[in-house]
C-alpha positions as CSV (number, residue, x, y, z in Angstrom):
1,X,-111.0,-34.7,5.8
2,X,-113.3,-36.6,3.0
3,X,-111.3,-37.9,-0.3
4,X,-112.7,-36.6,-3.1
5,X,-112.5,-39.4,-5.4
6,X,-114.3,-41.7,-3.2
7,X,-117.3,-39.9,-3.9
8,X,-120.4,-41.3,-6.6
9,X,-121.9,-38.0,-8.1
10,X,-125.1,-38.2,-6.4
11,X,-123.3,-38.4,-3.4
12,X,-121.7,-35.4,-3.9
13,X,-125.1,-33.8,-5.0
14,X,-126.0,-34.5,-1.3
15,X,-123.3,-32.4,0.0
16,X,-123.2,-29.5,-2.2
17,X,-125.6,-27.0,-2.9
18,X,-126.8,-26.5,-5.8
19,X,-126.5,-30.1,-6.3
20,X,-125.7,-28.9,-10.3
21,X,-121.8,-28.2,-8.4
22,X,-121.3,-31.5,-8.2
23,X,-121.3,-32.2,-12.1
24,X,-119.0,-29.6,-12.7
25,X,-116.7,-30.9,-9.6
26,X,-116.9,-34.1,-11.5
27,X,-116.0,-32.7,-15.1
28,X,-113.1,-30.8,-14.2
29,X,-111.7,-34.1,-12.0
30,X,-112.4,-37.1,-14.4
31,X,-112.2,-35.3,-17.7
32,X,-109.9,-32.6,-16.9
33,X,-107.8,-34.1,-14.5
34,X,-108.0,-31.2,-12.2
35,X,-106.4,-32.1,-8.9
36,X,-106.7,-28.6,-7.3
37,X,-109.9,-27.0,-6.2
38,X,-108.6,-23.6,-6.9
39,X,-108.3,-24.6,-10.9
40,X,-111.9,-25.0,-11.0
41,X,-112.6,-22.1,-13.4
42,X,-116.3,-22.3,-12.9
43,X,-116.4,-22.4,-9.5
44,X,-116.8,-19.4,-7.0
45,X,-114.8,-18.2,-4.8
46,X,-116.5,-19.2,-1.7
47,X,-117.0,-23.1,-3.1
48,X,-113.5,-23.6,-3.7
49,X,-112.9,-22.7,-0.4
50,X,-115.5,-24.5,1.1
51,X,-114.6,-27.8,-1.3
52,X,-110.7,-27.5,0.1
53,X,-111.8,-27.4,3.7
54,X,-114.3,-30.3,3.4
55,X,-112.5,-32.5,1.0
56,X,-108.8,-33.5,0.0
57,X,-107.3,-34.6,-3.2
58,X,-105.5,-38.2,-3.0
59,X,-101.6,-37.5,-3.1
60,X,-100.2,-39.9,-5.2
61,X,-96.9,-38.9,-8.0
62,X,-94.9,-40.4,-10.5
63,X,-91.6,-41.5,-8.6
64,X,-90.5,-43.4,-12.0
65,X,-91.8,-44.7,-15.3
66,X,-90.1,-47.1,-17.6
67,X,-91.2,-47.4,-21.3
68,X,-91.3,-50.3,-23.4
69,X,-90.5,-50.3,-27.0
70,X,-94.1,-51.9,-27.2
71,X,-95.1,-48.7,-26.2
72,X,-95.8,-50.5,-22.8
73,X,-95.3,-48.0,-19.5
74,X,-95.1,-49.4,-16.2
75,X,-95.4,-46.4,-12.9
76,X,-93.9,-46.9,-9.6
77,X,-96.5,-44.3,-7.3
78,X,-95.3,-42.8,-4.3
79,X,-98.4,-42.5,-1.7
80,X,-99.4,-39.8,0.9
81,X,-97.8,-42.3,3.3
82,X,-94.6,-42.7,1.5
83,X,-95.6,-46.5,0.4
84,X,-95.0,-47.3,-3.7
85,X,-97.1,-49.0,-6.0
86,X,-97.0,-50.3,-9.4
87,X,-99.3,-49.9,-12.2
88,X,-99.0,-50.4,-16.0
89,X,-100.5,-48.7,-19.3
90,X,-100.4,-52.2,-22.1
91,X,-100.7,-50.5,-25.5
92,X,-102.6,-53.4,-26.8
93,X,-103.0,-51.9,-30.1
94,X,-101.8,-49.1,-32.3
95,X,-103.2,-46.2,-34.4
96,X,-103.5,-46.6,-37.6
97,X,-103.6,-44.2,-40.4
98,X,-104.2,-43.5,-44.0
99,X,-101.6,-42.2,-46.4
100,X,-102.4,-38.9,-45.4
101,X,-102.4,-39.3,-42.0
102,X,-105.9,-39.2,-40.9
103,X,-107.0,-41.8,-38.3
104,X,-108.4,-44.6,-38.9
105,X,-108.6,-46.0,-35.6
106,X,-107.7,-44.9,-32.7
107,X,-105.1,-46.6,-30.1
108,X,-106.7,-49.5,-28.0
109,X,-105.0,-49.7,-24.3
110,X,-105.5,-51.4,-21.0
111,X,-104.3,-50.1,-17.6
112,X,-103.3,-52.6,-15.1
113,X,-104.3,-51.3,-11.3
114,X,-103.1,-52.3,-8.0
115,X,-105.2,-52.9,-5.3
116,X,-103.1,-53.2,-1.9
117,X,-99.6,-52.1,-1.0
118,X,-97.7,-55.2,-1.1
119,X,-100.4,-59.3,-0.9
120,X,-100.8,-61.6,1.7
121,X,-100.9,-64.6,-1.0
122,X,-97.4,-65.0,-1.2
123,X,-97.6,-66.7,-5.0
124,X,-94.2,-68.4,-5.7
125,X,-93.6,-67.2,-8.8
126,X,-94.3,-63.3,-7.6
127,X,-91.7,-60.7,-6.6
128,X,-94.7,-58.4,-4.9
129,X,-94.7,-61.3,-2.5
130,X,-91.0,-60.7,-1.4
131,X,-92.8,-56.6,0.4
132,X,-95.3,-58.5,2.4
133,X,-98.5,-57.1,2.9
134,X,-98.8,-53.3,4.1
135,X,-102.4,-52.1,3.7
136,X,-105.5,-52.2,1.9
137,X,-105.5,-49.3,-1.0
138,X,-108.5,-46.8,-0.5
139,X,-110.8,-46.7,-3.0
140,X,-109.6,-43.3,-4.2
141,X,-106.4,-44.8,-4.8
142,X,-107.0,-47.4,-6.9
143,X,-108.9,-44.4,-9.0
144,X,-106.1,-42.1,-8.8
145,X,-104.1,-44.8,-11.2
146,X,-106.2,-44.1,-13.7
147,X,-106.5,-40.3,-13.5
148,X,-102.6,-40.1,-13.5
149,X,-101.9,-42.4,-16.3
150,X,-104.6,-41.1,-18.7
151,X,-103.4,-37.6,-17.3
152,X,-100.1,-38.6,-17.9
153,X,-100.3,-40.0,-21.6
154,X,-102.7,-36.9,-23.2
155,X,-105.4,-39.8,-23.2
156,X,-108.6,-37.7,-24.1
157,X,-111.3,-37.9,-21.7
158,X,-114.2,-39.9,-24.1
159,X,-111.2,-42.6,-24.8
160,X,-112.5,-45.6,-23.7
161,X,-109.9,-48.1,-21.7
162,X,-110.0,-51.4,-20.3
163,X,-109.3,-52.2,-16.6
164,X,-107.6,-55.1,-15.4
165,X,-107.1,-55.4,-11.6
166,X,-104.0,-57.1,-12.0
167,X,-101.1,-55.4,-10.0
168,X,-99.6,-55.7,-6.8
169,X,-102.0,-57.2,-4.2
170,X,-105.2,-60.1,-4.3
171,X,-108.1,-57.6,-5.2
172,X,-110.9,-59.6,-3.6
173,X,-108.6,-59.7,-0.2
174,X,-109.6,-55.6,-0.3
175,X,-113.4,-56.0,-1.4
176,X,-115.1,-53.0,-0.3
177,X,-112.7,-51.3,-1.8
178,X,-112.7,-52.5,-5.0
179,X,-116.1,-52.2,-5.5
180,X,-116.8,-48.8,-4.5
181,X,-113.8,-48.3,-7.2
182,X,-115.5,-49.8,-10.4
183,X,-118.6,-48.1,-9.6
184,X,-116.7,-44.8,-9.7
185,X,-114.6,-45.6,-12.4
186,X,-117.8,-46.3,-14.3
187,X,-119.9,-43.3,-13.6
188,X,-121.2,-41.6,-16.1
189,X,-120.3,-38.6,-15.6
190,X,-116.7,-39.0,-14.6
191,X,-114.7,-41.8,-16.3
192,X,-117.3,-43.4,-17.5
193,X,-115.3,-46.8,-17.8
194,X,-118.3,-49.5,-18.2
195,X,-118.0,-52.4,-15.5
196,X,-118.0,-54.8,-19.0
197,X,-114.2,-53.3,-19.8
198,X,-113.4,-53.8,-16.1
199,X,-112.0,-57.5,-15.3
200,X,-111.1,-58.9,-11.8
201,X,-108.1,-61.3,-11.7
202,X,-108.4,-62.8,-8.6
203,X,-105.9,-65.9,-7.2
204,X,-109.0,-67.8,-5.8
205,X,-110.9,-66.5,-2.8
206,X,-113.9,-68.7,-3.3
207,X,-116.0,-66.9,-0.5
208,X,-115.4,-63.7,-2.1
209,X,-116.1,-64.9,-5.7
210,X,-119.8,-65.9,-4.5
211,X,-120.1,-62.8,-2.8
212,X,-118.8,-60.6,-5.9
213,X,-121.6,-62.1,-7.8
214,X,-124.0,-61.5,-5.4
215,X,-123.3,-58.0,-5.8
216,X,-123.7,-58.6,-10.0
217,X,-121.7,-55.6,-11.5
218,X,-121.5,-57.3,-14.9
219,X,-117.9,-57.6,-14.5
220,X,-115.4,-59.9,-16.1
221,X,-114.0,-62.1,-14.1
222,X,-110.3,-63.9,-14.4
223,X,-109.1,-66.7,-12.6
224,X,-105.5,-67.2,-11.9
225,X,-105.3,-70.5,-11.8
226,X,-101.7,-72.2,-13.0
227,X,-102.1,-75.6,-11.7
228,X,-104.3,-78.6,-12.7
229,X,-104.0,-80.5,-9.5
230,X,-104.1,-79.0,-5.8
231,X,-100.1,-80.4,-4.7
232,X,-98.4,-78.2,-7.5
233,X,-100.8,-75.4,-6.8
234,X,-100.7,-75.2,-2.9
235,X,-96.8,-74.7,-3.4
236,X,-97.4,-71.8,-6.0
237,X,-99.8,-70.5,-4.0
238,X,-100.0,-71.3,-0.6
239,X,-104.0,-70.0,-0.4
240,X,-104.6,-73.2,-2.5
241,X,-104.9,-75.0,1.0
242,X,-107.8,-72.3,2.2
243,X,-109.9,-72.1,-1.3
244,X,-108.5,-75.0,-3.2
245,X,-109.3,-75.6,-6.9
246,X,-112.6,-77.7,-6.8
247,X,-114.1,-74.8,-4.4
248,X,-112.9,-71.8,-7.2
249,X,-114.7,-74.4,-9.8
250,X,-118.0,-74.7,-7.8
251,X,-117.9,-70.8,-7.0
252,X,-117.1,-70.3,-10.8
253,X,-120.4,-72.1,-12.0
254,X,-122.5,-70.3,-9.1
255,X,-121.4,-67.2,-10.6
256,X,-124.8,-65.3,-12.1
257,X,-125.1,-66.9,-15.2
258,X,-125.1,-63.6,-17.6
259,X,-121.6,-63.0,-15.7
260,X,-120.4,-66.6,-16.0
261,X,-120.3,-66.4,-20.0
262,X,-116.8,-66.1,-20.9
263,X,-114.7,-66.3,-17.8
264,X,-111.2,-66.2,-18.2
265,X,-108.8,-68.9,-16.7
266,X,-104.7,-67.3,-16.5
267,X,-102.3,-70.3,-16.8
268,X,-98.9,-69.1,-15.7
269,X,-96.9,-71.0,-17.8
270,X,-93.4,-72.2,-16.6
271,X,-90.6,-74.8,-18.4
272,X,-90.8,-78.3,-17.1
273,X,-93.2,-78.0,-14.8
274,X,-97.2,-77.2,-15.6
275,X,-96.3,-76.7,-19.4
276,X,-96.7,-80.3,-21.0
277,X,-99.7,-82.0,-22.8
278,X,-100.2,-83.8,-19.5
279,X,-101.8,-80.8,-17.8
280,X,-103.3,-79.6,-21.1
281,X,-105.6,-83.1,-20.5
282,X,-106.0,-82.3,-16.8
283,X,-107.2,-78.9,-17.4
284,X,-109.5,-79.5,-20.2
285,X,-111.4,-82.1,-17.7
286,X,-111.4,-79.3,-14.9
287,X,-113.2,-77.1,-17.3
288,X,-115.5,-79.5,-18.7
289,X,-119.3,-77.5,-18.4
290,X,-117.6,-74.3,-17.6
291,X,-118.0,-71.9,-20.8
292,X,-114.4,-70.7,-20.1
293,X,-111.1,-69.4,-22.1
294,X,-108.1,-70.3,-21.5
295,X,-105.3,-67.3,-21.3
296,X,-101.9,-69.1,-21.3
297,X,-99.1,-66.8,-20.0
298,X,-95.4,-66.9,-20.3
299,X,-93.3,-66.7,-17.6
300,X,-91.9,-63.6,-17.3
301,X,-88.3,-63.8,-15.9
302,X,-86.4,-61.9,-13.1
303,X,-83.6,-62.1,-10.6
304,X,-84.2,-64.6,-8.4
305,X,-86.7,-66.7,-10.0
306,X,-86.7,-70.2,-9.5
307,X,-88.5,-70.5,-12.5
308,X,-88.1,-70.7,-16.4
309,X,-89.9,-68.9,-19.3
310,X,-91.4,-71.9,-21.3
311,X,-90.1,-72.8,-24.8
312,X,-92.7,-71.2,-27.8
313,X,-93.4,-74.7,-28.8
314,X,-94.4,-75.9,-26.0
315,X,-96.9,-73.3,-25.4
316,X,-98.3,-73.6,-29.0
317,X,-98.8,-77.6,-28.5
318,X,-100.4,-76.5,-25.0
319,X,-102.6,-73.7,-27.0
320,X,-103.7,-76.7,-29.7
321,X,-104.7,-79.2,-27.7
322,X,-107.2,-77.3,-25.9
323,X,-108.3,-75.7,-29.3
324,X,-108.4,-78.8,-30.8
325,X,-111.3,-80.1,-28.2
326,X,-113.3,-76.9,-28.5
327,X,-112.2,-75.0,-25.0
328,X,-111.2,-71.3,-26.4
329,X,-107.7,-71.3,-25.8
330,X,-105.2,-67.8,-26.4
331,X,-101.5,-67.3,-25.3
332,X,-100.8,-63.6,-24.1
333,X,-98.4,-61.7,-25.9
334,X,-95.4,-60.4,-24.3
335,X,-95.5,-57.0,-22.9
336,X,-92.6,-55.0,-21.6
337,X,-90.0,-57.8,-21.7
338,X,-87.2,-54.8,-22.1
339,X,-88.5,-53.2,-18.8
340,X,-89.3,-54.1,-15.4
341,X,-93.1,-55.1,-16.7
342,X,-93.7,-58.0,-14.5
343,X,-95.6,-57.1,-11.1
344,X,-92.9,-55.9,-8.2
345,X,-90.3,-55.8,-10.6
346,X,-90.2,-52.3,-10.4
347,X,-91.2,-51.6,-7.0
348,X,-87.9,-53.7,-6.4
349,X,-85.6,-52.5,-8.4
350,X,-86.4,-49.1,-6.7
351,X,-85.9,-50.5,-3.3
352,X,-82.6,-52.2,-4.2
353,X,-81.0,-48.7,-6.5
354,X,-81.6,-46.9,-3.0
355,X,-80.1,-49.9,-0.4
């Protein structure tokens, strides 16, 4: 049995005849968010039946949402397989309206995807770590997250969203993958989500950095860096000793050079220990030639931690410096501090309410 989703249109045009089948296929899955042959109004009879022997929808449902009075949600999926995954819809701006009530502009949002069950880097500072590593998600299901939560939320099918593979797992660890999922995501005919509002955060897997510009998408790419010097960041993220910092640098500034325009450095920031002017100085020299931004990011507390959310003025004396000396520096606002918003947060809580 083939997964429907992990199908490009003209590779469904192959397979069904007339190949004009496979645009309506299409419409009623990415813009309807069909998820059952048989709802295929325009379809005949003998089609559906052929579609539902040939191909199967990927299972994945809502096993719990939390909401955010940010208007943040974050979704625990259940799998075919039983496994859970998180992903989150970031409301990153409102509507707005006039005084009588037309809109003026529409919502903006970002959906942040998972891309494994569970990651082998082991970050510190992560509670996905404390699963392990299960498997690799198929393709189809990191496109299912995006079906259900625009599904989910009435988002209208010509909404345009941004993507950040951001969740639970190292998305470059499950490259195939990945790939095969932005250029689904960005079909034309289905979600049409442009590979310019899709963004990679990656922990550092230099090899696979050189060979996802090889393959020159014309995605973003996001760097999750949080150390300026390789001993803090080997014990944050023990990959550091495989792909250490001055091999993500040199892959950076190999990236294709329309690609390499604005990448985006994350800087998890945590109280007392990356978060002084000391490191501001060490990371602007790591960045020097390297038309970067700088994305500082609070610490988002949870049982267990052993680390601390930083104070607000340290971050804004961190944000200055590296202003200050021209290196485009932002600090990400908050989302879903009232829920369980940080990745595995969720996924745990679930694990412990049923133990």
């Amino acid at each position: 049995m083939k997964y429907i989703l992990e199908y490009k249109e003209k590779e469904l045009e192959q397979e069904l005849k007339p190949s004009f089948r496979a645009r309506q296929v299409y419409t009623w899955i990415f813009k309807k968010y069909v998820d059952k042959f048989e709802d295929m109004k325009n379809l005949p009879k003998e089609l559906k039946t052929e579609l539902s022997a040939k191909y199967s929808f990927t299972k994945m449902e809502i096993k719990k949402k939390e909401k955010s009075e940010d208007g943040c949600i974050k979704y625990l999926f259940e799998l075919e397989d039983g496994h859970t995954i998180e992903a989150v819809l970031l409301l990153m701006k409102k509507k707005k309206e006039d005084e009588n009530g037309k809109i003026i502009k529409s919502e903006q949002y970002t959906f942040c995807l998972s891309s494994q069950i569970g990651c082998k880097v082991g970050c510190a500072f992560c509670l996905t770590a404390k699963s392990g590593f299960v498997r690799n998600l198929r393709s189809s299901e990191i496109v299912a997250q995006v079906i259900k939560i625009k599904k989910d939320n009435n988002i209208n099918e010509d909404k345009a969203v941004n993507i950040v593979y951001m969740g639970m797992g190292e998305p470059l660890d499950n490259f195939d993958n990945l790939i095969r999922a932005i250029e689904i995501l960005s079909e034309e005919n289905g979600l049409s989500i442009s590979t310019r509002r899709q963004t990679i955060s990656t922990s550092g897997i230099s090899s696979k950095i050189k060979k996802l510009g090889e393959k020159n998408l014309g995605v973003q790419l996001a760097i999750s860096l949080h150390a300026v010097d390789d001993e803090l960041r080997s014990k944050l993220i023990p990959m550091n000793k495989a792909y250490n910092i001055s091999t993500i640098i040199q892959a950076v500034k190999d990236f294709p050079k329309d690609m390499r325009k604005g990448i985006m450095f994350e800087y998890l920031v945590m109280k007392d220990l990356n978060d002084g002017l000391d490191s501001a100085k060490k990371l602007l020299s790591l960045l020097n030639g390297i038309k970067a931004k700088v994305n500082l990011i609070y610490f988002n507390p949870h049982i267990g931690a052993n680390f601390q959310r930083p104070t607000r003025e340290n971050m804004l004396k961190f944000q200055k410096y590296l202003n200050d000396r021209g290196l485009i520096c932002t600090i990400r606002s908050s989302k879903g501090l009232d829920i369980s918003a940080a990745c595995g947060q969720l996924k745990e809580k679930e694990k412990n309410e049923y133990n």
